[in-house]
N, C-alpha and C positions, 0 to 999 in steps of 0.2 A: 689714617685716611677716612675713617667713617665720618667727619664733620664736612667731606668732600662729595663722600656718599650719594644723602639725599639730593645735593644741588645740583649735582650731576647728571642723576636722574630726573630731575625737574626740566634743566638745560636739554638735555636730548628728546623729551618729553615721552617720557615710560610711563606706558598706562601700568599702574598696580596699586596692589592694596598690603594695608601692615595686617597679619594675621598671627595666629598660635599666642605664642608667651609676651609678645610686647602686651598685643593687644588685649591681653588677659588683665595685662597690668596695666593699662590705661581705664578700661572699664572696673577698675579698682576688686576684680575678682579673684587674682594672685598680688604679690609683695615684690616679686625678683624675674625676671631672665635676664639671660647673657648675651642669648644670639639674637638677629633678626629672621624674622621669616615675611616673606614673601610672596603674594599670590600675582602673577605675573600675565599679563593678555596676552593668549598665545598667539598672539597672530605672527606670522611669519616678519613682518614688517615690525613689528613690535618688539621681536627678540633681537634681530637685528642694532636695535638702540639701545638695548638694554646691556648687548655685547661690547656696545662703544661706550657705554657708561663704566662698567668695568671695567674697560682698558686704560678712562680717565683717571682710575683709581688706583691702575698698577694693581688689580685683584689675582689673584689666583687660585686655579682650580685647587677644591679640597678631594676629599676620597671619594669613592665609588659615583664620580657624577660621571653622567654620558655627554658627548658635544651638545651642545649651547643650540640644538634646534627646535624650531617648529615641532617637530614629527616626534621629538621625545617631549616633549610639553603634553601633547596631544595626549599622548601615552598615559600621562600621570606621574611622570618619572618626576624622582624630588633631585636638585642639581645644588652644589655646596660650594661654597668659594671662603675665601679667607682674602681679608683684608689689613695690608700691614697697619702696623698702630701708630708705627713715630717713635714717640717716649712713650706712648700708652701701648697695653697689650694688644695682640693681634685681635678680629673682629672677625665674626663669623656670620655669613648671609647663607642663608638657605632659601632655595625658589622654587615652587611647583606653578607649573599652566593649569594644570587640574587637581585642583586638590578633593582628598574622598568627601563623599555626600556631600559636594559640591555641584550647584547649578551649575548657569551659563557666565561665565568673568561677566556679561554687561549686566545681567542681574543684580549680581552681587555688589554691583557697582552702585545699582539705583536705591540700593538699602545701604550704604554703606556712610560712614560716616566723617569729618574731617575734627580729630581732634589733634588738642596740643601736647608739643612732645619737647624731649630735651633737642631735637634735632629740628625743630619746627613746625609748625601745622604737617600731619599724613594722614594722607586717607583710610581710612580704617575701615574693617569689615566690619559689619551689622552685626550686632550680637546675637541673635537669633541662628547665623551662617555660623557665627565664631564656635556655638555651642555646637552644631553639630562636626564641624571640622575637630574638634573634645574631645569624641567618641572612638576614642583611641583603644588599644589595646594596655596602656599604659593605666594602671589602678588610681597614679597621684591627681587622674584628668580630672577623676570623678567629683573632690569636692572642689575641685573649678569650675565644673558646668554647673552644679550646686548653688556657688556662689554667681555666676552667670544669670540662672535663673532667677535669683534673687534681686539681682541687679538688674532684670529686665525693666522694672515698675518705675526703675531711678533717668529712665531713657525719655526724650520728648517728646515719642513717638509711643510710647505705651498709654495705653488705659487700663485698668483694673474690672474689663469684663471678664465674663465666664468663659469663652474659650482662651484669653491672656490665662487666667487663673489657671485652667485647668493644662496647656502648656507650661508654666512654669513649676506645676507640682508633678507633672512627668518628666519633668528635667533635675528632680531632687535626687541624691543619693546616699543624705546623709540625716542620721533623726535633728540634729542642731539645724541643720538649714530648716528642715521640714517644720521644726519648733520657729522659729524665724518665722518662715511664711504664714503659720497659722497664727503668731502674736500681730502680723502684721496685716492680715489678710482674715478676719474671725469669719467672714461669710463664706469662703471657700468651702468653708466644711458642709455644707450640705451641698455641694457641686459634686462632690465625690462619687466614683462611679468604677464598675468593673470589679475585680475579681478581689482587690483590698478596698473595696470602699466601709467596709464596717470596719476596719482595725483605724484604717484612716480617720472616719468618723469619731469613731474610740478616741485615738491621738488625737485629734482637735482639739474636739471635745473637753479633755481634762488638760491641756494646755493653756485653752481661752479661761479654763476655769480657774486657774494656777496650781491645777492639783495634778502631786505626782501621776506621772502614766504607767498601769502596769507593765508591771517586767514580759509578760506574756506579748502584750499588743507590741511593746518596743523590740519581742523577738519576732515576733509574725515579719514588724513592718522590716525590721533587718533581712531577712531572708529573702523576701520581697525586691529588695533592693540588688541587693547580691545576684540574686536573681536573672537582675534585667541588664546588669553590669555585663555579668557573663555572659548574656545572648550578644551585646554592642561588642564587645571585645572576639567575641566567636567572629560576628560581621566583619570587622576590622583586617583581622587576619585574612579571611578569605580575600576579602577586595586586595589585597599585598602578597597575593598568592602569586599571580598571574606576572603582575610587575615585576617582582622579586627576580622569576624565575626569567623573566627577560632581561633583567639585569646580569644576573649571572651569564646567559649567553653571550652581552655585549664584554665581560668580563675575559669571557673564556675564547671570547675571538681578537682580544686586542682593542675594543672600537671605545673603551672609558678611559677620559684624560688622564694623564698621567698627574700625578698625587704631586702637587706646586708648580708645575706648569701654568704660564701667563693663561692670560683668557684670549 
């Protein structure tokens, strides 16, 4: 049913956007996902068509989602559906009304982008949004926003000034990306600033030059990195603290769909 999906959603006219792992992979920053993910306007009026879109689908609920409202959209709650496949395997939607270090849905709207897909033209999140919706507790996120960051310069909307530059090398988390950026980027290097700007410098520096980088600075800038991973991943859990822990209430009271129940 997923080639029913998209039109169905267009037909009932669901405001939302493609985010996480598609749209990683259309912005050529991952290779593969499976599922789709979903950023969905919560408005009351809104979920409502998106519930009749589903139901065009014959979807059903998957595990730990709460009812299909407003008030749990509002919340941050992520809601999971399964889509039968036909002769193809089953298909997996996943949707949040608020996803983390997420603006306002009509923001996000106004950076956001319409590319092409195997499903047809979707509107897509901004990559600037996509990268920090990344900042996951999840370690594999990291050289995807890497690569994100990298791919910002490739966007029609980017130019190659100094605070572009200097967001995209605070979005690095890997020495090959950060090698990347400074072969492709040689003036960044004296934009450097803060608590690594010499090791940075350092790194530039003998990469513009084609000469190996010592093992010192590429441990510095390691650690560094490691670093900042772990305070974003620390953030991450806390923000999934709160929700979590209202999940499990609506668990322990009965109020979460029952696991393949229609929509």
């Amino acid at each position: 049913m997923i080639e029913s999906f998209f039109p169905s959603l267009k037909h009932r006219g669901v405001e939302h956007l493609l985010i996480s792992g598609q749209a990683t992979v259309l912005y050529g920053a991952a290779t593969f996902s499976e599922d789709i993910d979903l950023w969905l306007d919560p408005a009351p009026e809104n979920c409502a068509r998106f519930a009749a879109a589903l139901r065009d689908c014959g979807a059903r609920y998957y595990k730990l989602t709460p009812p299909l409202a407003a008030e749990h959209l509002e919340r941050g709650h992520g809601f999971h559906f399964v889509l039968a496949g036909g002769a193809e395997p089953e298909f997996f939607v996943d949707v949040m009304g608020k996803p983390p270090r997420a603006g306002a849905f009509s923001a996000a709207i106004a950076s956001a982008r319409w590319m092409e897909t195997e499903w047809g033209p979707l509107r897509t999140i901004g990559l600037k949004d996509l990268v920090e919706l990344k900042k996951t507790q999840r370690v594999e996120d990291y050289p995807i926003i890497s690569n994100l960051a990298l791919a910002w310069f490739d966007q029609p909307e980017a130019a190659a000034t100094p605070a572009e530059l200097l967001w995209s090398m605070e979005n690095i988390f890997t020495l090959s990306a950060l090698t990347t950026f400074f072969e492709a980027h040689p003036g960044a290097v004296e934009l450097t600033a803060g608590e690594q700007a010499a090791a940075l410098k350092s790194f530039g520096r003998h990469v513009i030059s084609g000469q190996a980088v010592p093992e010192q600075i590429e441990e510095e800038l390691n650690t560094w990195m490691q670093r900042r991973m772990a305070a974003l991943q620390q953030a991450d859990r806390r923000y999934w603290r709160d929700i979590i822990a209202e999940l499990k209430k609506l668990r322990s009271t009965g109020q979460l769909m029952p696991d393949g129940s229609e929509v």
